[in-house]
N, C-alpha and C positions, 0 to 999 in steps of 0.2 A: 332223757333216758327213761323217765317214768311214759312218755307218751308210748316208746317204742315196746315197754312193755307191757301194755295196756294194747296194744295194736296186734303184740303177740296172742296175749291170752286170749282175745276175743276173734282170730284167726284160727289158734288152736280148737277151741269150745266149738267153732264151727266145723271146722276138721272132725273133731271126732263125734259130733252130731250128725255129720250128711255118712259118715262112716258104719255107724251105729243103726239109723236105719237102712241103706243099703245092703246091711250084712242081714238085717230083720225082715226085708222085705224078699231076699234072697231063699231064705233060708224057709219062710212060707211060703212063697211060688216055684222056687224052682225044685227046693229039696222035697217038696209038698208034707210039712211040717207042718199041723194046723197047731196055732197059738193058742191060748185061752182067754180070758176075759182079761187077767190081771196085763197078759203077755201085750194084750193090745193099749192097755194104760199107760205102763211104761215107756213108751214110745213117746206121749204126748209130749213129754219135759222136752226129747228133742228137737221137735216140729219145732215147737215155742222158740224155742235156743233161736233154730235157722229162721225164724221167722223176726224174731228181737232183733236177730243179728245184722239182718238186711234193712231192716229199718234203721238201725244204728247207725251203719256207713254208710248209708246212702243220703236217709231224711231226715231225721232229729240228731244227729252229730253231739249238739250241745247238751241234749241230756244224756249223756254217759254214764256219770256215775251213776243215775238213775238204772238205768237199762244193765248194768253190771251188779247191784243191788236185787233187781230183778230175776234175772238169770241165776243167783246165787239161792235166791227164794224156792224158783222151779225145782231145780235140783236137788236140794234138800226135800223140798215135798218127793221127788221122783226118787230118790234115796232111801224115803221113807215106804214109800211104797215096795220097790224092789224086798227093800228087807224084810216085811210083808208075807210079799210071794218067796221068799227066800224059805221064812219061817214053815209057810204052807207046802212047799213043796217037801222040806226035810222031814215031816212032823209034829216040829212043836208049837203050831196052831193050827187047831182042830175046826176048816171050814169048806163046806162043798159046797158054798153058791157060788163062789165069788173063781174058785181054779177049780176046775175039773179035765 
């Protein structure tokens, strides 16, 4: 039971990673919405995901928990960032280098 949903979560996190940039890559080529600095950072946590991810099932298997520890790491950074540009874009932090 615990493999199946350890097999979910790391299906899901992929799911909504290849989702996530899709809709970001979309959404700057096709709607012709240019990102900004912060908007192209955010992305990275995903790349990472689908990138841990395939490594996960396919070639290191047996570090799992490792690789799900990891991915947990990303996201919290990518979290931390978003809320960030979150801050930056509402007002309440005062920065023009970094989003404009």
């Amino acid at each position: 039971m615990v493999k199946n949903s350890k097999n979910l979560l790391i299906k899901l996190i992929f799911l909504i990673s290849v989702i996530a940039l899709v809709s970001a890559f979309f959404i700057e080529y096709v709607l012709s919405h240019q990102p900004c600095n912060l908007c192209i950072l955010e992305r990275i946590p995903y790349l990472l995901a689908i990138i841990i991810i395939i490594l996960l099932n396919f070639k290191f298997s047996h570090y799992e928990k490792f690789f799900i520890l990891l991915l947990s790491i990303i996201f919290l950074a990518g979290a931390i960032i978003s809320l960030y540009h979150l801050g930056i874009e509402q007002g309440f932090i005062q920065e023009s280098l970094v989003c404009d």
